[in-house]
Phi, psi and omega in degrees: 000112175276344176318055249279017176237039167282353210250331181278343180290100160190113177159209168314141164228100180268120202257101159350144155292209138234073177303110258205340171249098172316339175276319182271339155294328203271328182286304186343301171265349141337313160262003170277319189256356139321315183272347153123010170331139181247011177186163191227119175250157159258106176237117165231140175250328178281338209241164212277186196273001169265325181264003162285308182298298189307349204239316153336297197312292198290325179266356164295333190236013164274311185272003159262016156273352186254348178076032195259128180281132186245089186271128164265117201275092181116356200222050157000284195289313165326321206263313187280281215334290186306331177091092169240182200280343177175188185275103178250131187247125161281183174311347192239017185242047159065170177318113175279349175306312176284349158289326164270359177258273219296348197235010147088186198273347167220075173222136157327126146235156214210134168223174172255117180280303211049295169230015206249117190280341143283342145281340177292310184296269187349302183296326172314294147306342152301342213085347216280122185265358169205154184232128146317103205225089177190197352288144166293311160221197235274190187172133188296343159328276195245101179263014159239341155320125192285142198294160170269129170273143198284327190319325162338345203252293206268351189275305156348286178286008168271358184263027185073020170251163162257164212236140204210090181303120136206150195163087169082050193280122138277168158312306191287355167228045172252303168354312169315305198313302204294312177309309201280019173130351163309124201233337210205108158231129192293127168237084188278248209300342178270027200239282167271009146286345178281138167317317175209114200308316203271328161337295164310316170287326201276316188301317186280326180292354173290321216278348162285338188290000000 
């Protein structure tokens, strides 16, 4: 693993909404990482490739003021445009070998396994320092992923990644996640849907402690 901030990934990994007000994602994380979030993916799905840059931008300089590494999800050029710390590519975002030669040896790349252990070693070997692993239960997110066993997690993290349970993650059932193998659990609505994020983010960041 080349990232020299691989060694701190473990806790909340806070995943964007998809949100169209830039002010109000940025106070979002701002208190998502006030509470102790230990990573940021940016995920929009919805928003055009100018309010995609502006809102990267903007969450870029909330989490290198907290020193939180901020991964853009799905948007390769977006992630070099910005200088952002790294990737996260689904399935359908091609061969990562070549992802890791464009995004040099200390940028993040993050791919999605979902329950398949042999994409994982691949990604692993390709470089990739964190894998995607769900869904863990079922989620309004990603309403079609098909569920994940959890033994799936600790079999994941033996091939040398940290491993990043989502799918429909709560408080009440990430205690699980983490024994059976989680190093990283990805949260979108219970995590910014709550009244008050930085509570939140610190209640899921105890559970590591």
């Amino acid at each position: 693993m080349s990232h020299p901030a691989i060694d701190r990934l473990r806790g909340l990994y806070a995943v964007t909404p998809d949100w169209q007000d830039t002010a109000r994602l940025t106070r979002a994380v701002a208190a998502a990482v006030a509470g102790g979030a230990a990573l940021v993916q940016y995920r929009n799905k919805t928003a055009s490739a100018d309010l995609r840059r502006e809102q990267a931008l903007a969450l870029r300089a909330v989490c290198r003021q907290a020193a939180v590494p901020l991964i853009i999800n799905d948007d390769l050029d977006l992630a070099v445009q910005i200088d952002a710390d790294g990737v996260h590519l689904g399935r359908d975002d091609g061969d990562c070998a070549p992802v890791r030669s464009r995004i040099g040896p200390d940028r993040l790349l993050g791919i999605s396994c979902y329950g398949d252990l042999a994409r994982v070693r691949a990604a692993r070997a390709a470089g990739a320092e964190i894998v995607g692993i769900g869904a863990v239960f079922a989620s309004a997110t990603k309403p079609h992923a098909p569920p994940v066993l959890h033994d799936v997690l600790a079999k994941a993290r033996e091939c040398g990644v940290r491993v990043a349970a989502i799918g429909g993650i709560t408080l009440a059932n990430a205690p699980g996640l983490i024994a059976s193998g989680a190093d990283l659990l990805a949260v979108v609505s219970d995590l910014f849907d709550n009244p008050d994020i930085t509570s939140r983010a610190a209640a899921y960041a105890a559970l590591f402690a």
